[in-house]
C-alpha positions in Angstrom: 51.7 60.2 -29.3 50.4 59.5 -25.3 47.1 60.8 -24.8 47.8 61.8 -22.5 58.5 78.9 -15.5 56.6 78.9 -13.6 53.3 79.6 -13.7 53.4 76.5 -11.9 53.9 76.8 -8.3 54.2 81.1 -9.0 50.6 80.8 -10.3 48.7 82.8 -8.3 50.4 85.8 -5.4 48.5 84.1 -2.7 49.5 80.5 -3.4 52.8 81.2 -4.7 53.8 83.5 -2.3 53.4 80.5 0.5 55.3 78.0 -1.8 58.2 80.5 -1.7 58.1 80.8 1.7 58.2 77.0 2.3 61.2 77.0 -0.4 63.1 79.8 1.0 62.9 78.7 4.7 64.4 74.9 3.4 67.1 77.1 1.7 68.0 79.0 5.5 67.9 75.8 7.4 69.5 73.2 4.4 72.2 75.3 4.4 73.0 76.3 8.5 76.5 74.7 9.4 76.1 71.2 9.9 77.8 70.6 13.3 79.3 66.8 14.7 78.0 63.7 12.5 75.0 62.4 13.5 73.7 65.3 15.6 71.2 66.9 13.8 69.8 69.9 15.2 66.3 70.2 15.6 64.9 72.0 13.0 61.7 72.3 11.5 60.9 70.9 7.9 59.6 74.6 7.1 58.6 77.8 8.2 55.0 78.0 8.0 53.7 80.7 5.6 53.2 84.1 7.4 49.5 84.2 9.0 48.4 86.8 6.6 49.1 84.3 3.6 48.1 81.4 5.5 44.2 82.7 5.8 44.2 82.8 2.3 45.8 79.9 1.2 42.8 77.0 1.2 43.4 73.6 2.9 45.4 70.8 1.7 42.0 69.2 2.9 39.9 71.2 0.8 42.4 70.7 -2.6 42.1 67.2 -2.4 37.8 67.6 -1.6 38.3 68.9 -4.9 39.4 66.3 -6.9 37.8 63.2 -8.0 39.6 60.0 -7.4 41.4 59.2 -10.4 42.9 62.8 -10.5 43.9 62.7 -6.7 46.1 59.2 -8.1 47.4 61.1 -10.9 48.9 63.7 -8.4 51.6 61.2 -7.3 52.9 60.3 -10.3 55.9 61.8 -11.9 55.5 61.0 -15.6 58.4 61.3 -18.2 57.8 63.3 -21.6 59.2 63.7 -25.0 62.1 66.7 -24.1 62.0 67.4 -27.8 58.0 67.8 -28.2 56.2 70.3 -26.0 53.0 68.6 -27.4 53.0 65.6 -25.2 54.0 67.1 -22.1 51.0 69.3 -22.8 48.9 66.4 -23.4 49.8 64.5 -20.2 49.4 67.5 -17.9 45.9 68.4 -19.5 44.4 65.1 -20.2 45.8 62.9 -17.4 46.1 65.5 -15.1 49.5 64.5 -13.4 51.1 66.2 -10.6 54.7 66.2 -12.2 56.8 65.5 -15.2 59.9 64.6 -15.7 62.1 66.0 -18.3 65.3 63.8 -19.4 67.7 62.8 -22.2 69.7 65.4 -23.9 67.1 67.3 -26.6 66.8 70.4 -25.0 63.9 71.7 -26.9 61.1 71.4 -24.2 63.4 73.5 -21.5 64.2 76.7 -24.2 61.8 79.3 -25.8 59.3 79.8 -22.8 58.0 75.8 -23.7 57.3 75.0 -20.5 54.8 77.8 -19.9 51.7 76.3 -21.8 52.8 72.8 -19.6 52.3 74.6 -16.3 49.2 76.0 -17.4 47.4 72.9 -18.3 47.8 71.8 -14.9 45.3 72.6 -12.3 47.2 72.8 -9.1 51.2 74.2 -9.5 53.3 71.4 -11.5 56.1 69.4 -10.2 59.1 69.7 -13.3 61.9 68.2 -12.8 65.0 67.3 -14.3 68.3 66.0 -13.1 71.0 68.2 -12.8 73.7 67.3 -10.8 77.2 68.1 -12.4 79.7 66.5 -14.5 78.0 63.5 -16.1 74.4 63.9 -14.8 73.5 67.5 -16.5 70.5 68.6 -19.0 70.9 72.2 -19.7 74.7 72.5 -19.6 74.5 72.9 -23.4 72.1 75.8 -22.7 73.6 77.4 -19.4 77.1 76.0 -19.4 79.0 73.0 -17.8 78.5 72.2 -14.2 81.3 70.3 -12.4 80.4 66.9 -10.8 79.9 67.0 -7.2 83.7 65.7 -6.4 85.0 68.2 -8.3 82.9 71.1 -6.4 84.5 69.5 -2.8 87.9 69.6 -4.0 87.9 72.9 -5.6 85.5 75.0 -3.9 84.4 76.4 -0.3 80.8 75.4 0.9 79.7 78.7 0.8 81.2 78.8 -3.1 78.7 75.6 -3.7 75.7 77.1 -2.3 76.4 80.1 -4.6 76.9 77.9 -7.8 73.9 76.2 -6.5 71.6 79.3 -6.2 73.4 80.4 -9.9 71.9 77.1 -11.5 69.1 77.2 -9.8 67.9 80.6 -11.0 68.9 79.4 -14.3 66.6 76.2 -14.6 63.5 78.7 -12.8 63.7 80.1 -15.5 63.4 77.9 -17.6 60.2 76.4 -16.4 61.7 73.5 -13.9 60.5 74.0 -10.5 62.6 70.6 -9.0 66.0 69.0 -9.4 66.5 65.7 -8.6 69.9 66.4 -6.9 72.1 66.9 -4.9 73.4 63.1 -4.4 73.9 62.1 -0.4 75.5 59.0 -1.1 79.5 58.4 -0.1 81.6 56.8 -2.6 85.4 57.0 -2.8 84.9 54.9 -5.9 86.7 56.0 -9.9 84.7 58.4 -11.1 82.8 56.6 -13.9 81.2 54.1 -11.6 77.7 54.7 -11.2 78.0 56.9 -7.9 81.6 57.5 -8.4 82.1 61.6 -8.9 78.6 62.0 -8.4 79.2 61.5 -4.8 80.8 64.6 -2.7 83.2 63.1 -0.5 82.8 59.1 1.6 83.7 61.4 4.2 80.1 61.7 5.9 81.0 65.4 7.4 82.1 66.9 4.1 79.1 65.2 2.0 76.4 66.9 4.4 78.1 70.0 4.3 78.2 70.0 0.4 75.0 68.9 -0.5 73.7 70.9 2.2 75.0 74.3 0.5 74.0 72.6 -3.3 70.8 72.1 -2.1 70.4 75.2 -0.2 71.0 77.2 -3.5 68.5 75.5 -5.2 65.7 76.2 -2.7 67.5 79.8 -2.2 66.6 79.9 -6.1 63.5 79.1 -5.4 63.6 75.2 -7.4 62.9 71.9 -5.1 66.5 69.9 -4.5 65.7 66.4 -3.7 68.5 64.3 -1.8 69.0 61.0 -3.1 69.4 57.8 -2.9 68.6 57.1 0.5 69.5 54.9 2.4 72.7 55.1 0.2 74.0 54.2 -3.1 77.5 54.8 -2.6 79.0 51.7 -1.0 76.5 49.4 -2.5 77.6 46.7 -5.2 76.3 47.2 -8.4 74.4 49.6 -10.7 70.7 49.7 -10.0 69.9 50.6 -13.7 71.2 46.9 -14.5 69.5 44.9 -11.4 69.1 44.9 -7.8 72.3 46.1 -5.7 73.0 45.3 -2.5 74.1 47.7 0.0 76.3 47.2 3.3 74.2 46.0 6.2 72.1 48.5 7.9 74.3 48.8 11.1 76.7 49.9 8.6 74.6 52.1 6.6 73.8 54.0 10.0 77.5 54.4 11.0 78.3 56.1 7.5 76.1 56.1 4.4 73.0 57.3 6.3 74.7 60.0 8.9 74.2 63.2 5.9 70.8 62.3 6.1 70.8 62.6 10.0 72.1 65.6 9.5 70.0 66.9 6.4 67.1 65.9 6.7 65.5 67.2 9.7 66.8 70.6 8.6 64.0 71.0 6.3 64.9 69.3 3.2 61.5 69.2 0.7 61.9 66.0 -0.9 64.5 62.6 -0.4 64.7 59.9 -3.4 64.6 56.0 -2.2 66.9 54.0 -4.1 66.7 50.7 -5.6 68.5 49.4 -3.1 68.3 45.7 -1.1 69.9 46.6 2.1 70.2 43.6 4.8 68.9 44.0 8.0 66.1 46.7 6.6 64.5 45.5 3.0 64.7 41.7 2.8 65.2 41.5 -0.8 63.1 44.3 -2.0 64.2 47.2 -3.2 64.0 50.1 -0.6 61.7 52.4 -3.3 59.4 49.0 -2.7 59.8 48.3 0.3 57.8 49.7 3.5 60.8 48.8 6.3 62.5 51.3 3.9 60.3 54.2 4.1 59.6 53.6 8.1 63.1 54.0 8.8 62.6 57.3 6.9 59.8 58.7 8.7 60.5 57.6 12.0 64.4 57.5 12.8 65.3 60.0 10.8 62.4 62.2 11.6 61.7 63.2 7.7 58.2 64.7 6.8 58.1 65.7 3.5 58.1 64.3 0.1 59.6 60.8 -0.8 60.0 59.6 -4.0 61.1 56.7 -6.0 63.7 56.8 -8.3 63.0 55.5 -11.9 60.4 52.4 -11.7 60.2 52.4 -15.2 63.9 52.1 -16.6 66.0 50.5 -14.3 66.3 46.7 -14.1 66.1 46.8 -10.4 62.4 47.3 -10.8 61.8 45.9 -14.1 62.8 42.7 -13.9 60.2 41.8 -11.1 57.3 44.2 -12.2 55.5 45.7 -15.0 55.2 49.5 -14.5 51.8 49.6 -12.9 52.7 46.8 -10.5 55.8 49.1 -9.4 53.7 52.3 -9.1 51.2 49.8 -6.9 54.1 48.6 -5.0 56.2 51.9 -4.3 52.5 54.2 -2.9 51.7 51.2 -1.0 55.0 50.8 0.8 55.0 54.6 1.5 55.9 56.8 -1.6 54.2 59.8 -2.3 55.6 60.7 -5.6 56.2 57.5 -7.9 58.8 58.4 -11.1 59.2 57.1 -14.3 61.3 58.3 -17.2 59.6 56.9 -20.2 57.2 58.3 -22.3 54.3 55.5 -20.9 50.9 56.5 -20.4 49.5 57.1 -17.3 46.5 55.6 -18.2 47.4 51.7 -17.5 49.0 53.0 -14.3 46.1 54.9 -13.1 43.3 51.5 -14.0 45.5 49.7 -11.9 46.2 52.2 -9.0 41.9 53.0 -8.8 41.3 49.1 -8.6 43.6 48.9 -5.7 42.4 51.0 -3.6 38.7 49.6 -4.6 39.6 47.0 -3.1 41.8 47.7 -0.2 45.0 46.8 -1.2 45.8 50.5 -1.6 44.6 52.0 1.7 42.6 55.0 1.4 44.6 56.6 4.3 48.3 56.1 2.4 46.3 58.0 -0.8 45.7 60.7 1.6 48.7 61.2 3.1 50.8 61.2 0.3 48.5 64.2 -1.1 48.3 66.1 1.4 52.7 65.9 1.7 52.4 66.3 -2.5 50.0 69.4 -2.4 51.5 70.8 0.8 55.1 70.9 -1.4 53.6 72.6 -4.4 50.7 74.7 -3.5 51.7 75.2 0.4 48.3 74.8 1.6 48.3 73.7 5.3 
């Protein structure tokens, strides 16, 4: 074995209760009605905590004072573990001291019987645990809480306001079980058959209708009180290939900006917590890197499309994309350095070959001390909401 609900970000009133407030104002603003393509209204990325609960919560500042260097690293990984064997997740929260875990495959033992609970409280500062629930093919507790439909099938059979609902139902449902994020709701546009690897995972390729709906999925999550991360910027759905067997290239960027990117003009800014970077060469923006990789990638993120909170990689660990031009520590290196501030992986590897590498970097420079700190103080922000 790796050496390695939510008491997590719930752990304490003062602490929790500014987390919720940060969740429930992404859940007002995700899910206003999104008005002409490509105007996005200008909207905070959250409420700030009322002033009472602010005095009280410490500094994002002061959290990261109080960690030591190895453990303010470990905060921006996202770390798979065994689903069937509460043990290791445990282990890896405890010994490693990660800031997030990701739960995948289909055992469902780690997500039933109040598992979770002894996870979250290994960890010093509220945990990051995700999953990725989606709908239709993507799902990991419809054997527990029952069948989701994919994300096509929600836009042709139900109202926005329906989807939100169903949203805020499975949300509720996976707070319960310990998860406090969900690596969903897909942004991408794809008109494509369904079993293509966006396919019916996508809402509509209409640009209107997919902002709308996973505006209202996402909104339920946060209304539920669980993260919702919009991925794969800057869009999967168009692009030719599946990233889990190599690099895919996307339309140009001109064209990504005239469709693909236009729900995240209109999303983002509305306070959505956290956006996923695809593995995704688009020309014009990445040169032949994949955008999880590549800083052009996460520029464009920050500064045209005005997003400040959490971005994350999608699987560095799994996906051919990444694997076929670096080891896992070399990807973790690449993605913080280009601008991440969560970096995922789905196996069960250890952090500990990660974290050598990642403290030898920035010994040296070629992590900057600076990106460190601002991807913490985004990470701790998101799950304690200190200020």
């Amino acid at each position: 074995m790796r050496r390695a609900g939510t008491r997590a970000w719930l752990l304490s009133l003062t602490a929790g209760a500014a987390v919720c407030a940060i969740v429930v104002a992404a859940a007002h603003v995700l899910a206003r009605p999104i008005e002409e393509p490509g105007r996005a209204a200008a909207v905070p990325q959250a409420a700030p905590p009322p002033t009472s609960l602010t005095a009280r919560v410490p500094s994002c500042a002061d959290l990261a004072a109080g960690l030591d260097e190895r453990d303010q690293l470990a905060q921006l990984l996202m770390v798979g573990v065994d689903p069937a064997d509460e043990r290791d997740a445990i282990e890896v929260v405890r010994d490693d001291h990660v800031g997030g875990i990701f739960v995948g495959g289909s055992d469902t033992r780690l997500l039933t019987g109040s598992r979770l609970n002894p996870v979250h409280a290994a960890s010093k500062h509220p945990l990051l645990v995700a999953v990725d629930d989606e709908g239709g093919r993507v799902q990991r507790v419809d054997e527990l809480d029952g069948d989701l439909p994919s994300a096509r099938e929600q836009a042709a059979a139900s109202t926005p306001e329906q989807v939100r609902a169903l949203g805020a139902d499975r949300g509720r449902k996976l707070k319960d079980r310990g998860v406090t994020m969900n690596l969903a709701p897909v942004a991408d546009l794809s008109d494509a058959a369904a079993n293509t690897v966006i396919g019916d995972r996508s809402y509509s390729p209409d640009p209107a209708v997919a902002a709308r709906y996973a505006g209202a999925f996402a909104g339920g999550l946060a209304e539920a009180g669980v993260f919702p991360v919009l991925k794969h910027f800057p869009g999967h759905g168009r692009a030719e290939g599946d990233s889990h067997k190599g690099l895919v290239r996307t339309p140009p960027l001109a064209e990504l900006k005239a469709a693909d990117l236009l729900p995240y003009a209109e999303l983002l800014p509305r306070g959505a917590p956290a956006v996923m970077l695809g593995h995704l060469d688009v020309p014009g923006l990445t040169g032949g890197e994949a955008a999880s990789v590549s800083p052009a990638a996460y520029r464009l993120l920050r500064e045209d499309y005005r997003f400040g909170g959490v971005a994350m990689t999608d699987d560095l660990g799994a996906m051919r994309a990444i694997t076929d031009r670096y080891g896992l520590p070399d990807a973790v290196l690449a993605a913080l350095t280009a601008g991440a501030d969560v970096a995922l992986w789905s196996g069960h590897d250890a952090p500990g070959p990660v974290l050598d590498r990642l403290q030898k970097a920035k010994a040296s420079g070629e992590l900057p001390a600076a990106r460190v700190g601002e991807a913490l103080g985004r990470v701790l922000h998101l799950r304690t909401g200190c200020h």
